[in-house]
Predicted model as a PDB file, atoms N, CA, C, CB and O in Angstrom, pLDDT in the B-factor column:
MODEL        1                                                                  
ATOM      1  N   UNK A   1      97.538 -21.416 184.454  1.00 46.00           N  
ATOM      2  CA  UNK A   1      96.960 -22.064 183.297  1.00 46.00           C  
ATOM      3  C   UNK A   1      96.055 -21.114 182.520  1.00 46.00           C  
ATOM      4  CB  UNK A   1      96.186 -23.294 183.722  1.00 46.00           C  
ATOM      5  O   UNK A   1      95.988 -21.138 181.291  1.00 46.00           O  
ATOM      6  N   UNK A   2      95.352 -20.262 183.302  1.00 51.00           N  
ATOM      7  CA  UNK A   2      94.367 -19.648 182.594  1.00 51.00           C  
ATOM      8  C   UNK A   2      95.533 -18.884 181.616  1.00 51.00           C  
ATOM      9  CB  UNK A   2      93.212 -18.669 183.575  1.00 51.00           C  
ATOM     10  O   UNK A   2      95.754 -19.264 180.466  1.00 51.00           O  
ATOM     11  N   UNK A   3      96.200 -17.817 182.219  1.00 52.00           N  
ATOM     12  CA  UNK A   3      97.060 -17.255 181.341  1.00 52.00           C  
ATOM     13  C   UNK A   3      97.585 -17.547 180.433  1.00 52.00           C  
ATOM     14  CB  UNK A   3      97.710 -16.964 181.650  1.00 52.00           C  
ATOM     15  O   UNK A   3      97.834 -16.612 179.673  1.00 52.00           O  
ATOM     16  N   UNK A   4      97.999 -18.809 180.038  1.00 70.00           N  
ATOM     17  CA  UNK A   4      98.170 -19.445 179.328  1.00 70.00           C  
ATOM     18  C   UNK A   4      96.942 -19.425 177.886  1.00 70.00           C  
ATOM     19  CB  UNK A   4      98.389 -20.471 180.158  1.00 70.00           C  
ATOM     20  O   UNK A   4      97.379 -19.136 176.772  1.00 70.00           O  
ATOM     21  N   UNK A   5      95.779 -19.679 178.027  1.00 76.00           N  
ATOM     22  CA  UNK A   5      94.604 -19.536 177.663  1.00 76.00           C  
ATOM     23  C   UNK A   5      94.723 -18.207 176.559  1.00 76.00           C  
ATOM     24  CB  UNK A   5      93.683 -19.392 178.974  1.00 76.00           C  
ATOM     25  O   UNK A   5      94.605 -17.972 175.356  1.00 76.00           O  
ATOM     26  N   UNK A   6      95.051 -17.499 177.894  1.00 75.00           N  
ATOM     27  CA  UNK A   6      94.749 -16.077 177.067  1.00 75.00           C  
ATOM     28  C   UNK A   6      96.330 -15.852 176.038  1.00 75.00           C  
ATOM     29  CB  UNK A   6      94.466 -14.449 178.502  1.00 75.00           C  
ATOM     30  O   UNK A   6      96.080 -15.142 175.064  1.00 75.00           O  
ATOM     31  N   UNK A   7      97.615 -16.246 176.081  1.00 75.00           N  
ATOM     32  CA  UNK A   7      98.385 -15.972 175.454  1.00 75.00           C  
ATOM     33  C   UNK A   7      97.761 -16.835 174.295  1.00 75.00           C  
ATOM     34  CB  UNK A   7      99.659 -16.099 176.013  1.00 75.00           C  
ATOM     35  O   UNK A   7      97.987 -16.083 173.347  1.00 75.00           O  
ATOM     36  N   UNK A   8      97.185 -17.822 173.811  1.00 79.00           N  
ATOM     37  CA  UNK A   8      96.717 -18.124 172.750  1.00 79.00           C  
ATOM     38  C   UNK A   8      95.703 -18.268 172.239  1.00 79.00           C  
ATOM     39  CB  UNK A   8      96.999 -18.705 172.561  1.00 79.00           C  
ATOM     40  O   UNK A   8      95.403 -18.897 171.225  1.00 79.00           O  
ATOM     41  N   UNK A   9      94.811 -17.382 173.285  1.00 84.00           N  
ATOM     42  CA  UNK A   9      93.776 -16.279 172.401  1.00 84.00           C  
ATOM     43  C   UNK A   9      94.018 -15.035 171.827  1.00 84.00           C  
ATOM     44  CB  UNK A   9      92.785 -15.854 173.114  1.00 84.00           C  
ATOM     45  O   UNK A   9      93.240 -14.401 171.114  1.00 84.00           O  
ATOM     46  N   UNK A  10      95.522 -14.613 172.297  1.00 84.00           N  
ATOM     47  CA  UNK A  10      96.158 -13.225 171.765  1.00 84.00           C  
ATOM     48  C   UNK A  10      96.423 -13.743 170.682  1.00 84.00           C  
ATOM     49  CB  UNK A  10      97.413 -12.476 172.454  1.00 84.00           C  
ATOM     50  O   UNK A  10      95.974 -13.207 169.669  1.00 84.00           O  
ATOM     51  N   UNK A  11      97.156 -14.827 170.585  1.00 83.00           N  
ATOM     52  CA  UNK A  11      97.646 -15.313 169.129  1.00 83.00           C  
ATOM     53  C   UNK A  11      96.736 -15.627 167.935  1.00 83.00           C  
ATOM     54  CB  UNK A  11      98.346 -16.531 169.294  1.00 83.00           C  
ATOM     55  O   UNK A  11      96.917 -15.532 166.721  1.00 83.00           O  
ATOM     56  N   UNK A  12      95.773 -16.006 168.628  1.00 88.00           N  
ATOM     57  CA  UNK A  12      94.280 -16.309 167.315  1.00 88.00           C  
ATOM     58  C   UNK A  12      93.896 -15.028 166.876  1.00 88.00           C  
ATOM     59  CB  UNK A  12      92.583 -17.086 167.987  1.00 88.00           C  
ATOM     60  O   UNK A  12      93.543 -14.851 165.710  1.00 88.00           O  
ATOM     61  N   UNK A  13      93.936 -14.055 167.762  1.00 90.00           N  
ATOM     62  CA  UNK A  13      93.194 -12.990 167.128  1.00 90.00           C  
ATOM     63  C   UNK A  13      93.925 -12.514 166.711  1.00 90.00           C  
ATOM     64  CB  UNK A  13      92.461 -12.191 167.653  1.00 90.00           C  
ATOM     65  O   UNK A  13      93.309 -12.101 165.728  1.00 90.00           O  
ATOM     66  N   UNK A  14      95.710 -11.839 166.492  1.00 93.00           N  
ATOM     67  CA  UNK A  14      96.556 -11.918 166.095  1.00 93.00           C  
ATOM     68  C   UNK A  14      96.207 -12.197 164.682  1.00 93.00           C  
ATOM     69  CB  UNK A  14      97.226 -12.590 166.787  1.00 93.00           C  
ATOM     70  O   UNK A  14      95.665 -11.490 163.833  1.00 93.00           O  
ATOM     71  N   UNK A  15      96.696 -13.510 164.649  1.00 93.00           N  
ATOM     72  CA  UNK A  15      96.227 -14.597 163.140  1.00 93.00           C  
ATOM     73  C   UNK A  15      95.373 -13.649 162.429  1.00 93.00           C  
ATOM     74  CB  UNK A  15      95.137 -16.282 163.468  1.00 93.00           C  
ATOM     75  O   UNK A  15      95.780 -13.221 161.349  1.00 93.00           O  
ATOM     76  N   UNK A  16      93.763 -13.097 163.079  1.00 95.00           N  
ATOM     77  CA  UNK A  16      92.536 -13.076 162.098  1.00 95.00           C  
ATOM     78  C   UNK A  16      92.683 -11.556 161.929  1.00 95.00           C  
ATOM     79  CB  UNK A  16      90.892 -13.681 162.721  1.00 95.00           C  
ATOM     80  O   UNK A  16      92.272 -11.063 160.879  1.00 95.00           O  
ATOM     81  N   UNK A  17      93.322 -10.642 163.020  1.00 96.00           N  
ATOM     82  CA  UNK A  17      93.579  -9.380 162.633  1.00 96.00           C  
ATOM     83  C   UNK A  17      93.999  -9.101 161.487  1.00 96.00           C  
ATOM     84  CB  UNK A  17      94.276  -8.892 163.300  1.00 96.00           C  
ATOM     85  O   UNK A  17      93.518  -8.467 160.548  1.00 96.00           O  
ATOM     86  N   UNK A  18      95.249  -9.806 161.702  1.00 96.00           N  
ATOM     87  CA  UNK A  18      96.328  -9.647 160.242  1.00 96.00           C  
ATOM     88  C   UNK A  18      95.514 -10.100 158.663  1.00 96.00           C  
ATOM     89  CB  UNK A  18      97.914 -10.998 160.476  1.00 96.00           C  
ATOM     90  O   UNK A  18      95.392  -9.571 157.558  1.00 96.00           O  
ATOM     91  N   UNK A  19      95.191 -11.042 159.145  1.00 97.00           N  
ATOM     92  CA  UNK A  19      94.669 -11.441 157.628  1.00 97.00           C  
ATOM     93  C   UNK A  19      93.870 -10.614 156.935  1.00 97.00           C  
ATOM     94  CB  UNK A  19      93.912 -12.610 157.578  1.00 97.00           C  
ATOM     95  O   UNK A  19      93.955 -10.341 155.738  1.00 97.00           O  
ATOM     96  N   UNK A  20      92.548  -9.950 158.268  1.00 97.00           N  
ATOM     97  CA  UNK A  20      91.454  -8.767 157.924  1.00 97.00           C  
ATOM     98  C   UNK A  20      92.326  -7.885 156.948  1.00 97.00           C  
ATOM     99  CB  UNK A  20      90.856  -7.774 159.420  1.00 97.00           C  
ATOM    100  O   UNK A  20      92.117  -7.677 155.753  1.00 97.00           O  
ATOM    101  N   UNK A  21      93.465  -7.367 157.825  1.00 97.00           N  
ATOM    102  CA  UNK A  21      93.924  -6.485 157.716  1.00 97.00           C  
ATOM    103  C   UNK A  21      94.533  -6.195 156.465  1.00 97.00           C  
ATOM    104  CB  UNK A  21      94.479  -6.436 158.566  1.00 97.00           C  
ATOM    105  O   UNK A  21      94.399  -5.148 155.833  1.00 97.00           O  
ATOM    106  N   UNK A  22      95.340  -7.373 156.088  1.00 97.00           N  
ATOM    107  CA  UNK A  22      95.916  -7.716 154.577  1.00 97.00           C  
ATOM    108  C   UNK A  22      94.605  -7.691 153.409  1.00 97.00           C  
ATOM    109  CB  UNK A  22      96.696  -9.470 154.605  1.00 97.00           C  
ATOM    110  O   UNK A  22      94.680  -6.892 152.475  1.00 97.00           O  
ATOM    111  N   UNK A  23      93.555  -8.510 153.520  1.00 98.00           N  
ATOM    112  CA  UNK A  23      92.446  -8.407 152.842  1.00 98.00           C  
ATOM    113  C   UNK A  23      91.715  -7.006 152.713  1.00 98.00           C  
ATOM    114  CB  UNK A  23      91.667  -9.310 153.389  1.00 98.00           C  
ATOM    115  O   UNK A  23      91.040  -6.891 151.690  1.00 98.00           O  
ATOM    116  N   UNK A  24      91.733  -5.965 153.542  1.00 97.00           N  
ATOM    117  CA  UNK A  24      91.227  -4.705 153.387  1.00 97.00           C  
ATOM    118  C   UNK A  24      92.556  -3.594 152.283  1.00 97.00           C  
ATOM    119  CB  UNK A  24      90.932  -4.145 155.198  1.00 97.00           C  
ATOM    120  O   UNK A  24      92.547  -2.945 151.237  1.00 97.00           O  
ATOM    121  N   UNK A  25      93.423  -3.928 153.264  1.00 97.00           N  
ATOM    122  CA  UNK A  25      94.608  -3.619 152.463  1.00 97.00           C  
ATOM    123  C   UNK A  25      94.905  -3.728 150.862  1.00 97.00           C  
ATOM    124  CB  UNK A  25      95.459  -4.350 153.002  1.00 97.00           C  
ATOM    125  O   UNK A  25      95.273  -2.799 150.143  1.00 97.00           O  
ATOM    126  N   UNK A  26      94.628  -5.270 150.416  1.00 97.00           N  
ATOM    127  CA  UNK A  26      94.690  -5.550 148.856  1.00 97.00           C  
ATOM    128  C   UNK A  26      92.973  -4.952 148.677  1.00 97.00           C  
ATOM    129  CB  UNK A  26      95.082  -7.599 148.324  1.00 97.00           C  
ATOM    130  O   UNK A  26      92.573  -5.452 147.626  1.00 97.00           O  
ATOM    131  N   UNK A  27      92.383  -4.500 149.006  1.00 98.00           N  
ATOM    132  CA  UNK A  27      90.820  -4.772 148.127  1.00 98.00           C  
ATOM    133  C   UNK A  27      91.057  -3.188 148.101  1.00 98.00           C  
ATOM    134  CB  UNK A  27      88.988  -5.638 149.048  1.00 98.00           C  
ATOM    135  O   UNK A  27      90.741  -2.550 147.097  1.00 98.00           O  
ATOM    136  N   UNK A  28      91.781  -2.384 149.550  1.00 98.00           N  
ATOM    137  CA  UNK A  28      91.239  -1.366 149.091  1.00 98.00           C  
ATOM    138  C   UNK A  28      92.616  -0.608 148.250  1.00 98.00           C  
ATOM    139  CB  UNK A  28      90.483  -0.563 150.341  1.00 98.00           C  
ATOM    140  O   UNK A  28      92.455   0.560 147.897  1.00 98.00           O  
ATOM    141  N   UNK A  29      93.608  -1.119 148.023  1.00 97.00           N  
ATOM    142  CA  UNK A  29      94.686  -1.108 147.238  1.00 97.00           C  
ATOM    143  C   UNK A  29      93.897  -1.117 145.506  1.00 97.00           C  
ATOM    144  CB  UNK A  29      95.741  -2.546 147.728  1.00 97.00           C  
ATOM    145  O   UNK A  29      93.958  -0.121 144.786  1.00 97.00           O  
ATOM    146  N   UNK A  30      93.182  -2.442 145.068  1.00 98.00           N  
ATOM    147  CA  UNK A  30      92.841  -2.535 143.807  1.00 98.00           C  
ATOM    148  C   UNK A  30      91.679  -1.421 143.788  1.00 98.00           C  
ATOM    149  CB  UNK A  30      92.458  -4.040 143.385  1.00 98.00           C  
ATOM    150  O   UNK A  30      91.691  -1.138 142.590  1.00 98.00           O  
ATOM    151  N   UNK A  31      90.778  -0.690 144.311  1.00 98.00           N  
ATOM    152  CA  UNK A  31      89.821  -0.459 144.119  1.00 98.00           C  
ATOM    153  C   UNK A  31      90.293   1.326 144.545  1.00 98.00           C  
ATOM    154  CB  UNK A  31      88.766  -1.478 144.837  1.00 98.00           C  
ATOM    155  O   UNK A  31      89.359   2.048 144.892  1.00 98.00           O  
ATOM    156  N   UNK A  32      91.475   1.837 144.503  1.00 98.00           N  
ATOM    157  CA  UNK A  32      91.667   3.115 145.426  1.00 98.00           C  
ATOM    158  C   UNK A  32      91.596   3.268 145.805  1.00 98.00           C  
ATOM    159  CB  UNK A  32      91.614   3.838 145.675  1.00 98.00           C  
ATOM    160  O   UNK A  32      91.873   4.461 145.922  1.00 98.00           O  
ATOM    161  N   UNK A  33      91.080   2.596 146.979  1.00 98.00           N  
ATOM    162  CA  UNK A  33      90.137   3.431 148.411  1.00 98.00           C  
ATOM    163  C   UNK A  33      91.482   3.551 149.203  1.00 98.00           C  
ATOM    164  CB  UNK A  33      88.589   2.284 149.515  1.00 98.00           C  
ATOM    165  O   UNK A  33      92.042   2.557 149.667  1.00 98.00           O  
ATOM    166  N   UNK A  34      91.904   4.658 149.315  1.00 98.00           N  
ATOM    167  CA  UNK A  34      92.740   5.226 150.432  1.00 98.00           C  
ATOM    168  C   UNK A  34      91.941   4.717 151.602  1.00 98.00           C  
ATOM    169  CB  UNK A  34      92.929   6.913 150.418  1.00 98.00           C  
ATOM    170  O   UNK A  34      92.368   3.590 151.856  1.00 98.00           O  
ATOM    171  N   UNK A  35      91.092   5.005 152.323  1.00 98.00           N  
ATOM    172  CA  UNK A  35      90.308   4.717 153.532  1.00 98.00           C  
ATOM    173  C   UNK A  35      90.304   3.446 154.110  1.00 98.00           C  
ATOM    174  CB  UNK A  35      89.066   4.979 153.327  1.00 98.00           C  
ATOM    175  O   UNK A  35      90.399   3.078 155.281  1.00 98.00           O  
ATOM    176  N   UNK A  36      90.153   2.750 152.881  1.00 98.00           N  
ATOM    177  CA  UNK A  36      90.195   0.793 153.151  1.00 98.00           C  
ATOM    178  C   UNK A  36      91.617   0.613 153.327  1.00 98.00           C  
ATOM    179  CB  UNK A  36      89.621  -0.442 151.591  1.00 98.00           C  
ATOM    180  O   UNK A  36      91.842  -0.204 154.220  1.00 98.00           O  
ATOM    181  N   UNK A  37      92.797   1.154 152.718  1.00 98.00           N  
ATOM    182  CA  UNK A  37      94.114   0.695 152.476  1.00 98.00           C  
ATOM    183  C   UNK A  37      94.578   1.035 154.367  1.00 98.00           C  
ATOM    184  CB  UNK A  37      95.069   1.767 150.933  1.00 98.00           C  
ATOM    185  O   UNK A  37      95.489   0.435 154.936  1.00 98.00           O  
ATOM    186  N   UNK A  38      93.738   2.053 154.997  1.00 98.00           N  
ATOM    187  CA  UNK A  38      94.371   2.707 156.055  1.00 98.00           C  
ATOM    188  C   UNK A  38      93.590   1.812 157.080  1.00 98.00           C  
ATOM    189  CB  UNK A  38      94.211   4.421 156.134  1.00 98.00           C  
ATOM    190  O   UNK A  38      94.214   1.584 158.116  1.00 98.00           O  
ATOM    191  N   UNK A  39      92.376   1.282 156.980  1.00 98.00           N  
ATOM    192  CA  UNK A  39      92.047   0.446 157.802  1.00 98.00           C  
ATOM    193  C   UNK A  39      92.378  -0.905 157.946  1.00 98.00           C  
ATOM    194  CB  UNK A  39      91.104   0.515 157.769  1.00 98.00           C  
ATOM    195  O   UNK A  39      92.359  -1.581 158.974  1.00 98.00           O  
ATOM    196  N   UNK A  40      92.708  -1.252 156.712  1.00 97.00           N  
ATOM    197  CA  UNK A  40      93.685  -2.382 156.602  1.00 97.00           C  
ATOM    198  C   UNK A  40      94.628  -2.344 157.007  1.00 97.00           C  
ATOM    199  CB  UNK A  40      93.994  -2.753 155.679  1.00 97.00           C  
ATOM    200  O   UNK A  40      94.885  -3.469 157.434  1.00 97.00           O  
ATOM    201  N   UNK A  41      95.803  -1.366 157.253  1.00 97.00           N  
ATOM    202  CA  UNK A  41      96.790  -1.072 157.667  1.00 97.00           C  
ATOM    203  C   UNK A  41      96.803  -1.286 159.256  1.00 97.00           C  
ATOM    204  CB  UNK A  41      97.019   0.121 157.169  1.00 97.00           C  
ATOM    205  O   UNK A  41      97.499  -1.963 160.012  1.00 97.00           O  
ATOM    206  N   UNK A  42      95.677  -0.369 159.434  1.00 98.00           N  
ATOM    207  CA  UNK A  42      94.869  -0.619 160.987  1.00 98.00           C  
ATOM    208  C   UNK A  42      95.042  -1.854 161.888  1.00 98.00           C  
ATOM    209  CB  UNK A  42      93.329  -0.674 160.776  1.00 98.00           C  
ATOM    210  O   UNK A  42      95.617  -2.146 162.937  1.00 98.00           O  
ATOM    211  N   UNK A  43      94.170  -2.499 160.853  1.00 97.00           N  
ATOM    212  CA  UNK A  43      94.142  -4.079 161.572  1.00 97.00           C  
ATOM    213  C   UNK A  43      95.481  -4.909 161.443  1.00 97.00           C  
ATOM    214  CB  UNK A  43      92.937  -5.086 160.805  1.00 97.00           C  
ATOM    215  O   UNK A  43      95.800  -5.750 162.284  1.00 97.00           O  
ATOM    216  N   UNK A  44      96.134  -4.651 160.481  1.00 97.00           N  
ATOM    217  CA  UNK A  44      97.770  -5.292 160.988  1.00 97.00           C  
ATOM    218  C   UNK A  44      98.437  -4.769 161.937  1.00 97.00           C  
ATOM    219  CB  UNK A  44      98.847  -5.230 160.014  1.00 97.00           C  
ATOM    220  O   UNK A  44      99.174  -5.599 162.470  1.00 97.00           O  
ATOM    221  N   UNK A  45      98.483  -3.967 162.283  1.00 97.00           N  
ATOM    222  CA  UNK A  45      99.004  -3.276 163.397  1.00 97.00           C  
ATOM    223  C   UNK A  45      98.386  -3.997 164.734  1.00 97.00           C  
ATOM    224  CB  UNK A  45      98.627  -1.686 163.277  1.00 97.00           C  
ATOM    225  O   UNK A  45      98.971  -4.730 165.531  1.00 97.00           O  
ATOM    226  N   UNK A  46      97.234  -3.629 164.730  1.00 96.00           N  
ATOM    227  CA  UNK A  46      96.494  -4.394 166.117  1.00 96.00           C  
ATOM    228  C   UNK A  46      97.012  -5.852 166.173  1.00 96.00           C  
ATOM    229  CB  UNK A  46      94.641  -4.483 166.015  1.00 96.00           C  
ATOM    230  O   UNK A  46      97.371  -6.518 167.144  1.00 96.00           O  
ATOM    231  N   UNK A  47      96.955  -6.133 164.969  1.00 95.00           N  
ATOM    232  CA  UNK A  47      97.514  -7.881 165.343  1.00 95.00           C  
ATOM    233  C   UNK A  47      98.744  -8.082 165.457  1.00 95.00           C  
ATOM    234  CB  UNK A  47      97.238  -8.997 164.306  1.00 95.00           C  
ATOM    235  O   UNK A  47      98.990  -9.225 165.842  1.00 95.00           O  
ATOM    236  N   UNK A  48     100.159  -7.059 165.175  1.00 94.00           N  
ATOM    237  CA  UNK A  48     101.397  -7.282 165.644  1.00 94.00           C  
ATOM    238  C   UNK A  48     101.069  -7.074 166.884  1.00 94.00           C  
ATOM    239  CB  UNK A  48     102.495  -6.539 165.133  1.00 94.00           C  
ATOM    240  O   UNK A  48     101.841  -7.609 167.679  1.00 94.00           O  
ATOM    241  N   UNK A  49     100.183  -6.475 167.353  1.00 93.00           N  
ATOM    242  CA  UNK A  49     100.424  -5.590 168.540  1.00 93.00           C  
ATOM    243  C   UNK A  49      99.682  -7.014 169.665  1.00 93.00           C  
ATOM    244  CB  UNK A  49      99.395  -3.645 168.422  1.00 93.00           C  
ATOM    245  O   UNK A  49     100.035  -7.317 170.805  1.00 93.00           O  
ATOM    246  N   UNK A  50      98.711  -7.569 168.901  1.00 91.00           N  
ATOM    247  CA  UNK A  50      97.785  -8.762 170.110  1.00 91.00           C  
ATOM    248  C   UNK A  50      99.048  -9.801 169.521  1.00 91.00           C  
ATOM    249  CB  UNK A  50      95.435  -9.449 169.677  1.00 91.00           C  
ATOM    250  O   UNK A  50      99.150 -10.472 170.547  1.00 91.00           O  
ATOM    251  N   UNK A  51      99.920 -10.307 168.727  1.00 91.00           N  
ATOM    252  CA  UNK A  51     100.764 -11.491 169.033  1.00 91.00           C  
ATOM    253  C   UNK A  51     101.898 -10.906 169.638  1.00 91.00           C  
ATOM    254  CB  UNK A  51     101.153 -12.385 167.810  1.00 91.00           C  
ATOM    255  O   UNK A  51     102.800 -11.735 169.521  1.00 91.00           O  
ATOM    256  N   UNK A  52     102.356  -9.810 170.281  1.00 90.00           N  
ATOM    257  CA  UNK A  52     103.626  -9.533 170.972  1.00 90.00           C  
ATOM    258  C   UNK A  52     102.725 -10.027 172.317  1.00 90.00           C  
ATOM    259  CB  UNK A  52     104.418  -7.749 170.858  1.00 90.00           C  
ATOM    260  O   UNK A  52     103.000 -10.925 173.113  1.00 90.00           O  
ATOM    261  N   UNK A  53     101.217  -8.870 172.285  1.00 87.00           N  
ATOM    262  CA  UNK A  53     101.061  -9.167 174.158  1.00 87.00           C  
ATOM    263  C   UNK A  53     101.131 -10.886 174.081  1.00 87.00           C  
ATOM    264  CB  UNK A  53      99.046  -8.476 175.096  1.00 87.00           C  
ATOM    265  O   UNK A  53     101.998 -11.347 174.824  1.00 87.00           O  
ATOM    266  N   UNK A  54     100.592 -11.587 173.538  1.00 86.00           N  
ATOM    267  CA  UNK A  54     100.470 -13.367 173.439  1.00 86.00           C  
ATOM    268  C   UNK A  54     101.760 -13.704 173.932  1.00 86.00           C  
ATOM    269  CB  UNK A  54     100.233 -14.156 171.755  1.00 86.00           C  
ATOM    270  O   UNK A  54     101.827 -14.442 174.915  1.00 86.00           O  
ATOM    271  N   UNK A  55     103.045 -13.169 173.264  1.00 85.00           N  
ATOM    272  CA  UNK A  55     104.313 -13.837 173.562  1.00 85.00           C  
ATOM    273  C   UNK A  55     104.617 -13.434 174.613  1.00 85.00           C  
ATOM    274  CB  UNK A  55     105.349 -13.710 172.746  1.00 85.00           C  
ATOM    275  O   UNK A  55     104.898 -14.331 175.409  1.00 85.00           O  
ATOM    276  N   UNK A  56     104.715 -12.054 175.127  1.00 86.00           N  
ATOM    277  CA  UNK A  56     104.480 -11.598 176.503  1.00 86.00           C  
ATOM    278  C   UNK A  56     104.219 -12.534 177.553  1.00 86.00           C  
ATOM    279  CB  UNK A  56     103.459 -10.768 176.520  1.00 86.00           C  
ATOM    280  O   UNK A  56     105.030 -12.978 178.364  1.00 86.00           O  
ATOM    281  N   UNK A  57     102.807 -12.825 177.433  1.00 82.00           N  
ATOM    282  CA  UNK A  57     101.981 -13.343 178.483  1.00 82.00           C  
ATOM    283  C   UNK A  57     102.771 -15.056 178.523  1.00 82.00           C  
ATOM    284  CB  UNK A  57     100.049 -13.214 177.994  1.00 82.00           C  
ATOM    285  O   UNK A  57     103.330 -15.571 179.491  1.00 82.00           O  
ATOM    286  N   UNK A  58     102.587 -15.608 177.231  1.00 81.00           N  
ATOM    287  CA  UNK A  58     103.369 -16.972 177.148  1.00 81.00           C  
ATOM    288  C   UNK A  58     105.071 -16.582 177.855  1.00 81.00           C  
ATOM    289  CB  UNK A  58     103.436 -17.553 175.186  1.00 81.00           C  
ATOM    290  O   UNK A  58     105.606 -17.483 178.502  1.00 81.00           O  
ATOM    291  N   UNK A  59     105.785 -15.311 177.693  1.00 79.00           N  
ATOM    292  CA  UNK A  59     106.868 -15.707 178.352  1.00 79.00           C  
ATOM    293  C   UNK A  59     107.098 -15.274 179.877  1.00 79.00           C  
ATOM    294  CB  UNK A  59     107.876 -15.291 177.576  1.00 79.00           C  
ATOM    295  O   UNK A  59     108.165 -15.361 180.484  1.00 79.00           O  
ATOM    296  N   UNK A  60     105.445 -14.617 180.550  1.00 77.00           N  
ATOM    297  CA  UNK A  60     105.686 -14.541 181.794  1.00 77.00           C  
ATOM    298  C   UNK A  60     105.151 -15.697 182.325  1.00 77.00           C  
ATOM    299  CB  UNK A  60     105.250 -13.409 182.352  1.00 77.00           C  
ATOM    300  O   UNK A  60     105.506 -15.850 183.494  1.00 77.00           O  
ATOM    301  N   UNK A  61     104.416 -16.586 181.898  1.00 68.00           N  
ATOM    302  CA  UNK A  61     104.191 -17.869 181.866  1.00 68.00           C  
ATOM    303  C   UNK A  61     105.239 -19.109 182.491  1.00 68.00           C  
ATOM    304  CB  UNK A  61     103.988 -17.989 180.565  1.00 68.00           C  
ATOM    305  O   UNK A  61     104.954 -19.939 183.354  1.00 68.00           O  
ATOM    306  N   UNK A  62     106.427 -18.954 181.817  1.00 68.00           N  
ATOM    307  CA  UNK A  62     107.329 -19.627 181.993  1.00 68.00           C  
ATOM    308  C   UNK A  62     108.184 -19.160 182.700  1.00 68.00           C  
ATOM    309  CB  UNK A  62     107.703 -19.980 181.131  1.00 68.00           C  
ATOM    310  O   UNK A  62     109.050 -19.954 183.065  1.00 68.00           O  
ATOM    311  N   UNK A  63     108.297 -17.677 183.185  1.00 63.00           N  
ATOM    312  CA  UNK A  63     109.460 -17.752 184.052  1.00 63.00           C  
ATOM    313  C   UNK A  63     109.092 -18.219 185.807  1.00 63.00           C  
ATOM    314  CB  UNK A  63     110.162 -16.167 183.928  1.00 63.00           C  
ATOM    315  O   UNK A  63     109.872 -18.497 186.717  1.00 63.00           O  
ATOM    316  N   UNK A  64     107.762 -18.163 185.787  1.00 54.00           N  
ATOM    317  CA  UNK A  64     107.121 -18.988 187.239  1.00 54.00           C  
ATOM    318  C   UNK A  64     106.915 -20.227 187.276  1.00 54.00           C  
ATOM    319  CB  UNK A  64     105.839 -18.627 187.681  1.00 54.00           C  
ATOM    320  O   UNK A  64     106.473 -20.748 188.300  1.00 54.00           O  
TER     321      UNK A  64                                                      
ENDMDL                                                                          
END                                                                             
């Protein structure tokens, strides 16, 4: 059960990564900032990367 827990706490943070990530992305897109566009970039990445471990964990979940 706990594991469970944590596959959809991977997924929340997932969720808020991406969004950061998109929001740094467009702000630092309108404004030039190469630096913001790459940290934005940043944080989408981390959050593909925390909703795969989520599905992971949710599908070692189920095979026990």
């Amino acid at each position: 059960m706990a594991e469970n827990k944590q596959s959809v706490a991977d997924k929340v943070k997932s969720g808020v990564s991406k969004v950061k990530g998109e929001v740094k992305d467009q702000i630092g897109n309108a404004k030039g900032d190469k630096s913001m566009q790459a940290d934005g970039k940043k944080d989408k990445a981390k959050g593909k990367i925390q909703e795969t471990t989520g599905k992971l964990k949710e599908d070692s979940d189920h095979k026990y």
